[in-house]
C-alpha positions in Angstrom: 4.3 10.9 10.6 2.9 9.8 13.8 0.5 7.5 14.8 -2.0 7.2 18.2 -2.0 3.6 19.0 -5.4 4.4 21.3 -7.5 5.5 18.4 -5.9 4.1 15.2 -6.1 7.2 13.6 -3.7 9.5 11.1 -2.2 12.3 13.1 0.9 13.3 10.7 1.5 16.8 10.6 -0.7 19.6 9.3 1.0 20.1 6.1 1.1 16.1 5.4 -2.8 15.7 6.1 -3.3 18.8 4.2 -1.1 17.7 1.2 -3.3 13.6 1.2 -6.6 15.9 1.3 -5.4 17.5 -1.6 -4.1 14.7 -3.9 -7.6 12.4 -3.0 -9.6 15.6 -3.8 -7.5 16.0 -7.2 -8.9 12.6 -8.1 -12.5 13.4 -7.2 -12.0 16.3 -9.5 -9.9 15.2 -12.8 -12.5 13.9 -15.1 -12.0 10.2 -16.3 -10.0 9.3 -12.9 -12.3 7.3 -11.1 -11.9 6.1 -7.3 -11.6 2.8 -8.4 -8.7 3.3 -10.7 -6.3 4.8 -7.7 -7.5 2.1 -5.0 -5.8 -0.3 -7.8 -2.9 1.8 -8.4 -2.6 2.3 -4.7 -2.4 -1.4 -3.7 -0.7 -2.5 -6.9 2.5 0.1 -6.1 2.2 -1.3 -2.1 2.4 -4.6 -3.3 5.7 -3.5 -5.1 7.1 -1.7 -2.4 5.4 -2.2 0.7 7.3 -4.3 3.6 6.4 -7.9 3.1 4.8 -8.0 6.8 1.6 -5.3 5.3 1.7 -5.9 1.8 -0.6 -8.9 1.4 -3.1 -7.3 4.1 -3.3 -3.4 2.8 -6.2 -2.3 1.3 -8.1 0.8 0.0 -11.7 0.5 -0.6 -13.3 3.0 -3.1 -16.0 4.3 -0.2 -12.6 5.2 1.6 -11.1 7.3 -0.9 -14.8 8.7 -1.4 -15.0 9.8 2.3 -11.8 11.2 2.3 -12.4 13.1 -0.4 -15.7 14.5 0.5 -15.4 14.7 4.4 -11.4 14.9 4.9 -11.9 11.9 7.5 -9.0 9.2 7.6 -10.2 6.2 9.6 -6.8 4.3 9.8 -3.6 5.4 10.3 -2.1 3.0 8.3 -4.3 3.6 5.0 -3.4 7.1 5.5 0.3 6.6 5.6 0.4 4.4 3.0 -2.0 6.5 0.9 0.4 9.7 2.0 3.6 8.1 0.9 2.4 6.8 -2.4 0.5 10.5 -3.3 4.2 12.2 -2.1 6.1 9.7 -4.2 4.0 8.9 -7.4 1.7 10.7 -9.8 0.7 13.7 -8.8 3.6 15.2 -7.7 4.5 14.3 -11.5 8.3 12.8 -10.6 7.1 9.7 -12.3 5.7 9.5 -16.0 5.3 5.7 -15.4 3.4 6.4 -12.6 1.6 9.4 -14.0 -1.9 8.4 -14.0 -1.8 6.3 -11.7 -0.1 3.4 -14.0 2.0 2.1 -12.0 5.8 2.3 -10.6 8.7 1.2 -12.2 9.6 -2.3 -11.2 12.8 -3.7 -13.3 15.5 -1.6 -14.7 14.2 -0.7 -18.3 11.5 0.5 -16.3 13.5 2.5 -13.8 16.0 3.6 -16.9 12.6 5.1 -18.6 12.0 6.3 -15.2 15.2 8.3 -15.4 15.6 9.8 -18.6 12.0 11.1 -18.1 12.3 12.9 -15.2 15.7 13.9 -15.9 14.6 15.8 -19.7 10.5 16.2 -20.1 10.4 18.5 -16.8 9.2 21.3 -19.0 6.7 19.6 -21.5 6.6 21.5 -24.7 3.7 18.6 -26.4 2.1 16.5 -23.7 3.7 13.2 -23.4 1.0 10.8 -24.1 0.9 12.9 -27.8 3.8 10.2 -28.7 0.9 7.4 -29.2 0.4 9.1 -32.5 4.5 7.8 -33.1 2.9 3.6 -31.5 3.4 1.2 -34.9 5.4 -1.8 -36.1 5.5 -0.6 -39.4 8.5 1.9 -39.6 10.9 1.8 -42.4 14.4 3.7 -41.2 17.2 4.7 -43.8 20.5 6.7 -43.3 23.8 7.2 -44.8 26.2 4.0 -43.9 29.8 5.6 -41.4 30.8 1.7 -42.6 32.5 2.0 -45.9 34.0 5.7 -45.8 31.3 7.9 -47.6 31.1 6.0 -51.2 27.7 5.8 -51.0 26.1 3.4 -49.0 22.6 3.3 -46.9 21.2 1.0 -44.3 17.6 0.6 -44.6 16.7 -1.1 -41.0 13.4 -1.7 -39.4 11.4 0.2 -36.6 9.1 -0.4 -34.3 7.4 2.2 -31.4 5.7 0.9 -29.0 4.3 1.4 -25.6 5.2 -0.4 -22.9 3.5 0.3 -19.2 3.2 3.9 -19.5 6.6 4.6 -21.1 7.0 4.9 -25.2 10.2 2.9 -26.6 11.7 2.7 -30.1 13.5 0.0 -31.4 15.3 -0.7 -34.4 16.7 -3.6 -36.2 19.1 -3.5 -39.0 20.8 -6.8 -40.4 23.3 -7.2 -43.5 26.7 -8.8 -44.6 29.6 -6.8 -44.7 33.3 -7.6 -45.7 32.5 -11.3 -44.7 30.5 -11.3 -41.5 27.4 -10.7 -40.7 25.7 -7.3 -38.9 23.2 -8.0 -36.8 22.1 -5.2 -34.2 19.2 -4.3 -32.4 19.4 -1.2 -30.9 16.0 -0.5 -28.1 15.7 2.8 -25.8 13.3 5.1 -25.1 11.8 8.2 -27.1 10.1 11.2 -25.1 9.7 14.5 -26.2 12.7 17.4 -25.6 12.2 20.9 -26.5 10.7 21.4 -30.0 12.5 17.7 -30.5 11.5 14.4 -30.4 14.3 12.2 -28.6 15.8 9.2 -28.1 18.3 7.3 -26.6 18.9 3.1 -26.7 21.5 0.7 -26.6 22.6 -2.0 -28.4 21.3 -5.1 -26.8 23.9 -7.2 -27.9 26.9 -4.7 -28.1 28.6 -2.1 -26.6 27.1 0.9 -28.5 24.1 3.8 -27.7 22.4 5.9 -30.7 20.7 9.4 -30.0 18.1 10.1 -32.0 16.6 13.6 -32.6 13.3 13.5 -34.7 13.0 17.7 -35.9 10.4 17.0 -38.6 7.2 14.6 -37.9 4.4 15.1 -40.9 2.0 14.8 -39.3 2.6 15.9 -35.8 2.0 13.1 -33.2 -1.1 13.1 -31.4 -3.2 10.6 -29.1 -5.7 10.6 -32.0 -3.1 11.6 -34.8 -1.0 9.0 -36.7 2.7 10.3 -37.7 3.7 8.6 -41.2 7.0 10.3 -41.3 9.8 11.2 -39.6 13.2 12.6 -39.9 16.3 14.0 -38.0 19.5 13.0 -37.3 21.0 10.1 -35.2 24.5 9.2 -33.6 26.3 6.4 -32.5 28.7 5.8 -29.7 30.6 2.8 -29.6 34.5 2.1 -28.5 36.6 5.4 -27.9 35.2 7.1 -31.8 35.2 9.1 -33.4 31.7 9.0 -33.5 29.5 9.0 -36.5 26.4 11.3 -36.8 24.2 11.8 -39.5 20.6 12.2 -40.9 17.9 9.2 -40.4 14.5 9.3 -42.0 11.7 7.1 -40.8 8.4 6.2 -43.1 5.5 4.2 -41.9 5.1 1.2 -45.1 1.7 -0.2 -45.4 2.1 -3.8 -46.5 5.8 -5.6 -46.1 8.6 -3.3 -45.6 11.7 -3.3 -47.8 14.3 -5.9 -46.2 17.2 -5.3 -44.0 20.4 -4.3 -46.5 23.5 -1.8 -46.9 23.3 -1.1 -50.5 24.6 1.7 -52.6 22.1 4.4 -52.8 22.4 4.1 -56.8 20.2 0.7 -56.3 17.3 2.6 -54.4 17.3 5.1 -57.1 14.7 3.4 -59.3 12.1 2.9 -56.7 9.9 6.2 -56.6 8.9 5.7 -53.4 11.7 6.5 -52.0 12.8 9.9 -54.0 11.6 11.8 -51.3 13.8 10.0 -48.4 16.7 10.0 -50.3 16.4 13.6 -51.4 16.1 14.4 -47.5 19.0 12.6 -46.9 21.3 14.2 -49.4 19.8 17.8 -48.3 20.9 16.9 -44.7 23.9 14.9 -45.8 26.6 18.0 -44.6 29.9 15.4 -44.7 29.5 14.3 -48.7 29.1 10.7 -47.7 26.3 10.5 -50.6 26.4 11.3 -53.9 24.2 13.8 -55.9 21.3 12.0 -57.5 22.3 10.9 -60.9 20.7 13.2 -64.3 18.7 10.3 -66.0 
């Protein structure tokens, strides 16, 4: 990129102006993206990146990006190589799904670990990725066979919440209970983006060394941005310590009202409740290493 001191104008190369005329024109074009909306993505991302001696001073007005748009005329050199870098780097090349849409760049490293995983596995988008607000709630019950006590038996119900946070859609999921003397407390948090026909996941255990991978292969109904999923299931595994490592089947419910409390109880106890003959019978169909047993003839 070069500049011409004499004239303050934008005289990068022929593919670079070509490439700025072509993201500011995109925004002209995609309906619901207004001018206004990119000049404050624009400065907000400088802000975040730009060298402290230009940050506080940059600025894009709206009748800028307007000209630009409609005339191809770039009155400052420095706009236009700010306005180059951020359109090479940010949301219309699509590298960024934080930045897609112009909402902003990652910042702190949850961010730039969303960032990652992202770009890394939704290249090929099978469901858009903002169909995943249909999966947004605080209301998720999770249950799944216990690796804890050897296949006698037990589940964990645990807690989930989906939420959205900048631009990025997280899960994360409680579970609390005594066992053999001490108490299990873990919250596991990571972030869920569509793979293949799939519905993933991966987190961490904020307060121990252990990951889960989640796979959600049945949602009823399908996420949408106007859609509301109510339940999921799939199949989860947990790394922690050399392993072996445990994997098995998880299924998520949305509860209206209070959800069931944290617990590891034998699945005998949960047998009475009819509103949960339909998660356990998914987990036993999906159970392949006989860690429950057969529901009981009454």
């Amino acid at each position: 990129m070069k500049v011409d001191e004499a004239t303050l104008v934008y005289t990068g190369t022929k593919a670079q102006r070509e490439e700025l005329a072509d993201a500011v024109r995109l925004i002209r074009d995609s309906p619901g993206m207004s001018y206004r909306t990119a000049c404050d993505a624009c400065i907000e991302w400088w802000l975040a990146v730009g060298p402290d001696t230009s940050a506080d001073s940059f600025s894009i007005s709206v009748g800028t990006l307007s000209k630009m748009a409609n005339e191809g005329h770039i009155p400052s050199w420095e706009k236009a190589r700010v306005l180059y870098a951020f359109f090479s780097f940010g949301w219309d090349k699509g590298p960024l799904i934080t930045t897609r849409g112009l909402g902003g760049v990652p910042r702190n490293s949850g961010e730039r670990f969303a960032d990652s995983l992202l770009r890394h596995f939704n290249e090929i988008e099978f469901r858009p990725y903002q169909s995943l607000a249909g999966l947004v709630g605080e209301n998720w019950e999770a249950y799944r066979p216990s690796w804890r006590t050897g296949g006698d038996g037990h589940v964990i119900r645990s807690h989930v919440e989906i939420r959205r946070k900048g631009n990025a859609y997280w899960l994360r999921e409680h579970q609390k209970f005594e066992f053999r003397g001490y108490t299990v407390d873990e919250v596991d948090e990571g972030v869920i983006f569509p793979f293949a026909q799939s519905i993933a996941c991966l987190s961490k255990d904020l307060r121990n060394v252990c990951m889960k991978c989640y796979s959600f292969t049945m949602r009823e109904p399908e996420p949408g941005p106007h859609t509301s999923t109510e339940i999921m299931s799939g199949s989860v595994m947990a790394i922690s310590n050399q392993g072996p490592h445990w994997s098995g089947p998880i299924f998520l419910r949305r509860v209206q009202g209070p959800r069931g409390p944290l617990a590891h109880v034998h699945i005998s106890t949960l047998e009475n409740d009819p509103n949960l003959a339909d998660v356990l019978d998914d987990l036993r169909a999906r159970e392949l290493k006989g860690h429950l047993p057969p529901k009981r003839n009454k």
